[in-house]
Residue, then its C-alpha position, 0 to 999 in steps of 0.5 A: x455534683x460538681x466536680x472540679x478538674x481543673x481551675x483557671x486563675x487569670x492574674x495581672x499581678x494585682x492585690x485584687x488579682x492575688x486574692x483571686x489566686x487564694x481562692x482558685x488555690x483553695x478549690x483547686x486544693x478542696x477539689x483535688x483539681x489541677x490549677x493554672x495561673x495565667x498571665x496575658x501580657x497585652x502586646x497590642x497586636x493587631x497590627x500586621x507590622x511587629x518591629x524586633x524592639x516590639x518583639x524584645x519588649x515582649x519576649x522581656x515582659x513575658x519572661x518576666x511574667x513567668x518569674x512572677x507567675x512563679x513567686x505566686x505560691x508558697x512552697x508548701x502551696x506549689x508541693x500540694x497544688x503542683x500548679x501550671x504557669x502560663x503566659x500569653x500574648x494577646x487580648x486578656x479576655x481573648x486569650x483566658x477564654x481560648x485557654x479555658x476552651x483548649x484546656x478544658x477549664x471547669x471554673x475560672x476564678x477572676x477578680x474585679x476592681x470594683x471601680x465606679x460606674x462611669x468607669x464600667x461603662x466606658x471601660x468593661x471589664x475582664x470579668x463581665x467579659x469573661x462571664x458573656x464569653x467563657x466556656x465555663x463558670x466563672x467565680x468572680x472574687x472583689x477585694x477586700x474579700x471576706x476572708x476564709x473562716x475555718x468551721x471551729x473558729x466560726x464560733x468565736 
């Protein structure tokens, strides 16, 4: 039997990524199970060498994450759900895998974009990356979506 404790949400913010938020909220809510929403504000770190105007832009953009992290939910949704917003620094493939293996994650809810193949090829994506590298399943959500039917309306 699955059972869920807890669901990992990666967004950056996009519609696509908004749908992905509704489904993590809706298993998180059927399962009982804690849900995060993560944001990673791609800092291009790598470099040895981080001037003060590189680290203010970050401590802006991670600040600002928060706040949006934030506005994700509804009220009622944020009651219910009592959901954990994180923000990080990083690679985003990097640092949603550290997070699920740190936090013991059970499913990541991802979206994709669905872009065209040339752009796959050369670019990858999250989710494919997420899928090879996870500790974990990871649901992948496109957009436009089929959206939620609830059982009584399925018949009209």
């Amino acid at each position: 039997m699955i059972d869920l404790k807890t669901v990992l949400v990666p967004t950056d913010f996009s519609d696509t990524s908004m749908v992905a938020v509704k489904y993590g909220a809706a298993l998180a809510s059927a399962f009982h199970a804690k849900l995060c929403l993560l944001h990673v504000v791609h800092g291009g770190i790598g470099d040895d060498i981080i001037n003060a105007a590189t680290l203010g832009m970050l401590t802006i953009a991670q600040q600002s994450a928060a706040e949006r992290l934030a506005e994700i939910l509804t009220t009622q949704e944020k009651g219910a759900l009592k959901p954990e917003y994180v923000v990080r620094v990083g690679a985003p493939d990097v640092e949603v895998v550290e997070y699920a293996r740190e936090h013991d994650v059970d499913l990541i809810v991802v979206a994709t974009r669905g872009r065209g193949a040339i752009a796959h090829i050369l670019e990858g994506s999250l989710a494919d990356r997420l899928v090879r590298k996870a500790p974990c399943p990871v649901l992948i959500v496109r957009h436009p979506e089929h959206e939620f039917v609830m059982p009584d309306q399925a018949a009209s």
